[in-house]
ZATIDREN-424983 format. One record per residue (C-alpha): residue number from 1; residue in three letters; x, y, z. Coordinates in steps of 0.5 Angstrom, whole numbers. Example, Ala and Ser with C-alpha at 12.3 -4.5 7.8 and 13.67 -1.06 7.14 Angstrom:
<recs>
+------+------+-------+-------+-------+
: tigu : loke :     X :     Y :     Z :
+------+------+-------+-------+-------+
:    1 :  ALA :    25 :    -9 :    16 :
:    2 :  SER :    27 :    -2 :    14 :
+------+------+-------+-------+-------+
</recs>
This chain:
<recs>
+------+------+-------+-------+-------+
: tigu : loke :     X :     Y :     Z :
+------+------+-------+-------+-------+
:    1 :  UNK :   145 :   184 :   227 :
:    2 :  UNK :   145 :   188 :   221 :
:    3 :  UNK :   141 :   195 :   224 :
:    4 :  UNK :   133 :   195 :   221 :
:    5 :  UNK :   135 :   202 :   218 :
:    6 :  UNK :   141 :   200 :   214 :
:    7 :  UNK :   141 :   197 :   207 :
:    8 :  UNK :   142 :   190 :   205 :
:    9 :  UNK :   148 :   191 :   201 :
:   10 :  UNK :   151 :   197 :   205 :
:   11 :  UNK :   156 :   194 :   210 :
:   12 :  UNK :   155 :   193 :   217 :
:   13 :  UNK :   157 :   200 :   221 :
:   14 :  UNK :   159 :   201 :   227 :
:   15 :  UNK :   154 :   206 :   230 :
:   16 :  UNK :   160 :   209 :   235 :
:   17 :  UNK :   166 :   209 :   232 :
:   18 :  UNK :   168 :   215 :   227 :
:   19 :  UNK :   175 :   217 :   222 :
:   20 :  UNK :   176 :   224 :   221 :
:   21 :  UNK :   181 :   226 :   217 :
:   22 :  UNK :   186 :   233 :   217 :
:   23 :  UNK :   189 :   233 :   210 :
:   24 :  UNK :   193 :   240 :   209 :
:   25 :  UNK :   196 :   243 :   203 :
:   26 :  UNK :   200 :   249 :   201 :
:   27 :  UNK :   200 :   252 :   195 :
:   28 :  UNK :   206 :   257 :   196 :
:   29 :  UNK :   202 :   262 :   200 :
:   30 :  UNK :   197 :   259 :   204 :
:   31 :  UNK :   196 :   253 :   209 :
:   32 :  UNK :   190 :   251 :   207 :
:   33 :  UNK :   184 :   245 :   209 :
:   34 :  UNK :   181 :   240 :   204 :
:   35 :  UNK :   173 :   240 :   207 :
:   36 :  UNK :   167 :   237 :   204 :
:   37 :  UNK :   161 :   240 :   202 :
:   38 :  UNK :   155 :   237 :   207 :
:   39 :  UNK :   148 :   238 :   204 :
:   40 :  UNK :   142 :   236 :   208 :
:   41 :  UNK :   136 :   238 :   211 :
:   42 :  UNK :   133 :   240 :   218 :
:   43 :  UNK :   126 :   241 :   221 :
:   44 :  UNK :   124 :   243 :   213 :
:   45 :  UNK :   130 :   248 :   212 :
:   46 :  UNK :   136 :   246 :   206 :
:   47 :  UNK :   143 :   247 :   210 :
:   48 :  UNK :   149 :   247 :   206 :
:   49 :  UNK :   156 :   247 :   210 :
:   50 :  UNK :   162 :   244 :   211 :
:   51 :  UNK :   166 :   238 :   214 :
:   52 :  UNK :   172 :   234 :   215 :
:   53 :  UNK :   172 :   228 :   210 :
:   54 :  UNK :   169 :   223 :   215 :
:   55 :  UNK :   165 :   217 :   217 :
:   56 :  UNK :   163 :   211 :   221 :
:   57 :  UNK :   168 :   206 :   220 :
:   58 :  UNK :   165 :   198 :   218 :
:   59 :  UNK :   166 :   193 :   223 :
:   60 :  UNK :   170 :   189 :   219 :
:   61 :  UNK :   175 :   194 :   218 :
:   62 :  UNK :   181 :   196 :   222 :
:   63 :  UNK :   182 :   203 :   223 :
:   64 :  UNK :   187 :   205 :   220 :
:   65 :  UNK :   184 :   201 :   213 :
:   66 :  UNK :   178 :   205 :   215 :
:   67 :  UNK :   181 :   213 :   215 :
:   68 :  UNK :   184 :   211 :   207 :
:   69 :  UNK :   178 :   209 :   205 :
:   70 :  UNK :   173 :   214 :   208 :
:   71 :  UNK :   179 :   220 :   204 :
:   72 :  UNK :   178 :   216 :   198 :
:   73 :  UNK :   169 :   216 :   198 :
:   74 :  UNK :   169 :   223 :   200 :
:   75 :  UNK :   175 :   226 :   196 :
:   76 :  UNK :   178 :   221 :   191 :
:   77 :  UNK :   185 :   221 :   194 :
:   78 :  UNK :   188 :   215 :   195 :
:   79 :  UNK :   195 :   213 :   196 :
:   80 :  UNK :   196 :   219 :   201 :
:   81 :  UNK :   199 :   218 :   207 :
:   82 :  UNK :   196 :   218 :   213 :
:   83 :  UNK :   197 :   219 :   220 :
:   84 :  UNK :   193 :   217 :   227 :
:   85 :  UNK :   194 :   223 :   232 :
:   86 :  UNK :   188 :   224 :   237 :
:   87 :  UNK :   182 :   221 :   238 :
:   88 :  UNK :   175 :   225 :   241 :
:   89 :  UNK :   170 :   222 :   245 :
:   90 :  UNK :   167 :   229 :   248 :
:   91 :  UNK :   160 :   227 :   250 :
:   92 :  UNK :   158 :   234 :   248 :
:   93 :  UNK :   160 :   231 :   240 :
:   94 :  UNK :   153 :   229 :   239 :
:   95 :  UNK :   149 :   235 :   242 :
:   96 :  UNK :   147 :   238 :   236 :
:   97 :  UNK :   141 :   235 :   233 :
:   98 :  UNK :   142 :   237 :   225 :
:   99 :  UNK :   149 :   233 :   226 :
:  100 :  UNK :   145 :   227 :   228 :
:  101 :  UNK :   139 :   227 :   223 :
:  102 :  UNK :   145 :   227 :   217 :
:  103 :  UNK :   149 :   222 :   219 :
:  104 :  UNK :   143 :   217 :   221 :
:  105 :  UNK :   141 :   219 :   214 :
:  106 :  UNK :   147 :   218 :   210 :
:  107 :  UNK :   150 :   212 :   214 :
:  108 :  UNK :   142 :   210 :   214 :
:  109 :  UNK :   143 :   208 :   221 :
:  110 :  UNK :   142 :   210 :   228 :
:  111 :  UNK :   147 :   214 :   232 :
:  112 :  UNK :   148 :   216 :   238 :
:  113 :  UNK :   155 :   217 :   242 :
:  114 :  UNK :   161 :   217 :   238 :
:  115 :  UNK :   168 :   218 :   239 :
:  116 :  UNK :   172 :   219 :   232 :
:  117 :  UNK :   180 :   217 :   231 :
:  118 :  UNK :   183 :   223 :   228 :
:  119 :  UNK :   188 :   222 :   222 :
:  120 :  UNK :   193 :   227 :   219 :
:  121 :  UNK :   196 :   228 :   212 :
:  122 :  UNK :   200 :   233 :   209 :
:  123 :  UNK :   201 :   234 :   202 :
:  124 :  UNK :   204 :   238 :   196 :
:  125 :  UNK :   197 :   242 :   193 :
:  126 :  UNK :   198 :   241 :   185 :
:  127 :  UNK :   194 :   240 :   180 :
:  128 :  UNK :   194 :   232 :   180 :
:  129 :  UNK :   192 :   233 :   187 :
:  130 :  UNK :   187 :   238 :   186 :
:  131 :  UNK :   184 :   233 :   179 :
:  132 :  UNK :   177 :   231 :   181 :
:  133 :  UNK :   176 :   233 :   187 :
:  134 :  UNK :   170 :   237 :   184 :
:  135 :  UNK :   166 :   231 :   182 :
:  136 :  UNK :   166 :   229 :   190 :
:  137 :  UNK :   164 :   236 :   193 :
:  138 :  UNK :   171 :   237 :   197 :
:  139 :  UNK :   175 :   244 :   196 :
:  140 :  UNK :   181 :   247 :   200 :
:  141 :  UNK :   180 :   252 :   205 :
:  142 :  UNK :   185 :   258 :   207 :
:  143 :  UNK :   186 :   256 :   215 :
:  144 :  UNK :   183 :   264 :   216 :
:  145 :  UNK :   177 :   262 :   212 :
:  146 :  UNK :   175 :   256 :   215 :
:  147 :  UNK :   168 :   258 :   219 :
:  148 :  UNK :   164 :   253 :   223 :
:  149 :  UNK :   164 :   246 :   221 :
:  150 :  UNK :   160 :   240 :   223 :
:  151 :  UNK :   160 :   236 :   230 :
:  152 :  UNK :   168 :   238 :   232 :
:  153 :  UNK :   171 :   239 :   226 :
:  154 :  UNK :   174 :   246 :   228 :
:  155 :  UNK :   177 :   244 :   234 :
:  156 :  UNK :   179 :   238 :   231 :
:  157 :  UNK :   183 :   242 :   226 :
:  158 :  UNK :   186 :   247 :   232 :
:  159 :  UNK :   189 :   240 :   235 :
:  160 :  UNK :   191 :   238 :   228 :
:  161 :  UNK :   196 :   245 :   227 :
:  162 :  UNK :   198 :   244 :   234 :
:  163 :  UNK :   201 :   236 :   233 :
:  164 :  UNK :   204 :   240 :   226 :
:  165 :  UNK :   209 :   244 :   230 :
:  166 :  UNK :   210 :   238 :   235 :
:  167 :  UNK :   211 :   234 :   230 :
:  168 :  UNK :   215 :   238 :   225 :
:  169 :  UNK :   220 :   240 :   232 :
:  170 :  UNK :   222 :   233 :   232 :
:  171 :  UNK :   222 :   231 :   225 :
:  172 :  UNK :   223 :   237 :   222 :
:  173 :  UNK :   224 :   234 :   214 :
:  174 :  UNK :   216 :   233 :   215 :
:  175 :  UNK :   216 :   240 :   214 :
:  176 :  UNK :   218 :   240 :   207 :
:  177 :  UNK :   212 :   235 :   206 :
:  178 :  UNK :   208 :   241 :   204 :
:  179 :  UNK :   213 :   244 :   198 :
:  180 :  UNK :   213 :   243 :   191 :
:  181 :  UNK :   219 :   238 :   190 :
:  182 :  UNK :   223 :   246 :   187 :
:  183 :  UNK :   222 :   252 :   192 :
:  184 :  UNK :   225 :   259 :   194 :
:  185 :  UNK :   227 :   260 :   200 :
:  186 :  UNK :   221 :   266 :   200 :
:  187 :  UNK :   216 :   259 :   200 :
:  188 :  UNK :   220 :   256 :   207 :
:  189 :  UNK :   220 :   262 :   210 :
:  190 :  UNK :   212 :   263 :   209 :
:  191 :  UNK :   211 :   257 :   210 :
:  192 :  UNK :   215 :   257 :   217 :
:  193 :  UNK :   211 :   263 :   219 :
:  194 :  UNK :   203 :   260 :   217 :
:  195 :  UNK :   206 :   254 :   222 :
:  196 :  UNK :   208 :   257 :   227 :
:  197 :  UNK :   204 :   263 :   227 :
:  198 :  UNK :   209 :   269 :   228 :
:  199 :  UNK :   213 :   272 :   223 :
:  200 :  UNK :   220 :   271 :   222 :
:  201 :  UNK :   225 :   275 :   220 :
:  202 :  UNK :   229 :   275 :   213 :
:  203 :  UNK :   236 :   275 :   213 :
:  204 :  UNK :   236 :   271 :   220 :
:  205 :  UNK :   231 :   266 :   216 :
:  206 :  UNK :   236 :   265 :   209 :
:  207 :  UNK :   243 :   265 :   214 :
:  208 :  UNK :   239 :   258 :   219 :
:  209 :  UNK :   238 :   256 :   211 :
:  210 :  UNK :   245 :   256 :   209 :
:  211 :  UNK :   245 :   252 :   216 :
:  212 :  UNK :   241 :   247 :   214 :
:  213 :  UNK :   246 :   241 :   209 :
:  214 :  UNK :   239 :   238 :   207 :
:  215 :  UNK :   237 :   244 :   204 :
:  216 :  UNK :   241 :   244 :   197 :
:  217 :  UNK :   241 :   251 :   193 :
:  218 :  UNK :   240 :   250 :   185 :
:  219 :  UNK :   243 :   254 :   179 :
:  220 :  UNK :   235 :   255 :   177 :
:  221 :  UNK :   232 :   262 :   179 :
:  222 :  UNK :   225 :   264 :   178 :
:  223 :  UNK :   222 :   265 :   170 :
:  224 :  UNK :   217 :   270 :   168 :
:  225 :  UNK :   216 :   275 :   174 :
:  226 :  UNK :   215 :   282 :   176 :
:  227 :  UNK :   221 :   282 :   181 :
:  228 :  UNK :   228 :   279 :   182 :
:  229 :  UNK :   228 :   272 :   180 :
:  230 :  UNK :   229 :   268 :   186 :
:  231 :  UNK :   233 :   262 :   187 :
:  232 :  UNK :   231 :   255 :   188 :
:  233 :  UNK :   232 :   250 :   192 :
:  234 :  UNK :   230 :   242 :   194 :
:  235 :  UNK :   230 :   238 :   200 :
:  236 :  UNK :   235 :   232 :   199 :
:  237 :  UNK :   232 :   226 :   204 :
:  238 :  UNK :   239 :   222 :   204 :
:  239 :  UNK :   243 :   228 :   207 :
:  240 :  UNK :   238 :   229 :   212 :
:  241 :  UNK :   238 :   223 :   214 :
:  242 :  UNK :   245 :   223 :   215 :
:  243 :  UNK :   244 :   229 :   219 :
:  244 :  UNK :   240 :   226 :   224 :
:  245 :  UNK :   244 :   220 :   226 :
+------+------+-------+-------+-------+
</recs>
């Protein structure tokens, strides 16, 4: 039955299952969070704060269907791959009020208790990523610069880089992911450390390079900078498949 609040042409939602969708980038310095501006208004007050892309999925949808669909309306990505990690169900993801009263009225349905299956995405952040994300009120957001977000967003995102460094453990090709198909060993190593939270020592990070077959060095160095122009290298997937046979 079609809810009394939702529009005729809106298809039917299923009021207690979401998608939320972790996309992180790295621009060569900072791991960063693809958020969505959130406008709406509470007891006579405008707010303006941030989320995940995200929202209730349709009851004729899978999943995984669901969470391509949502990043696309919200972001205008499509096409990127993403991956299911968690699932939240706190009874506490509800409790406050501004959340709901937005939700029903963007969803133009009642709400109550919802658990959201949780999606991750890492990604290279260009320009033809960054091409028209203005027109759907979605930025990128440094990690450190993240404040409070709507319903469990923030915990969501801490248990997001928790499955990262899990993740890039077992896999560790997925780290490269996040860097431009060209990159300096001074881009890997920061990138480890925005990972993993900690910092890593140079001349110890370029000898575990030079351990890694799958990292192949390039006779192409850095053009127009200040300092010593650095060497660049890429990942070659066929020889770290080879490696981890």
């Amino acid at each position: 039955m079609q809810n009394k609040n939702q529009s005729p042409n809106q298809p039917l939602a299923n009021n207690h299952i979401s998608v939320d969708c972790v996309v992180i980038g790295f621009d060569g310095e900072q791991l960063k969070v693809l958020l969505i501006r959130r406008m709406g208004e509470e007891q006579g007050e405008v707010f303006h704060d941030m989320k995940l892309p995200g929202s209730l999925i349709y009851m004729d949808e899978d999943l995984d269907e669901a969470a391509a669909r949502v990043l696309n309306e919200l972001t205008g990505l499509k096409n990127v791959r993403l991956v299911q990690f968690k699932a939240f169900g706190s009874k506490d993801r509800t409790k406050n009020p501004k959340d709901v009263h937005w939700l029903e009225r963007a969803m133009q349905s009642k709400v109550e208790r919802i658990v959201t299956i949780a999606y991750l995405s890492l990604v290279k952040i260009d320009r033809a990523l960054n091409r028209g994300l203005d027109d759907y009120q979605a930025c990128w957001v440094t990690l450190q610069d993240i404040g409070d977000l709507a319903f469990d967003h923030n915990l969501i995102i801490k248990e997001a880089m928790a499955y990262i460094r899990q993740y890039i453990d077992a896999n560790p090709a997925a780290l490269f992911d996040l860097l431009p198909r060209k990159f300096t060993a001074s881009q890997l190593r920061t990138l480890y450390e925005l990972v993993y939270g900690k910092a890593v020592d140079v001349r110890n990070f370029h000898k575990k390079i030079a351990l890694m077959e799958y990292v192949i060095p390039l006779e192409e160095r850095q053009q127009g900078v200040a300092h010593r122009a650095a060497r660049f290298y890429r990942f070659d997937k066929k020889i770290y498949n080879k490696t981890r046979r």
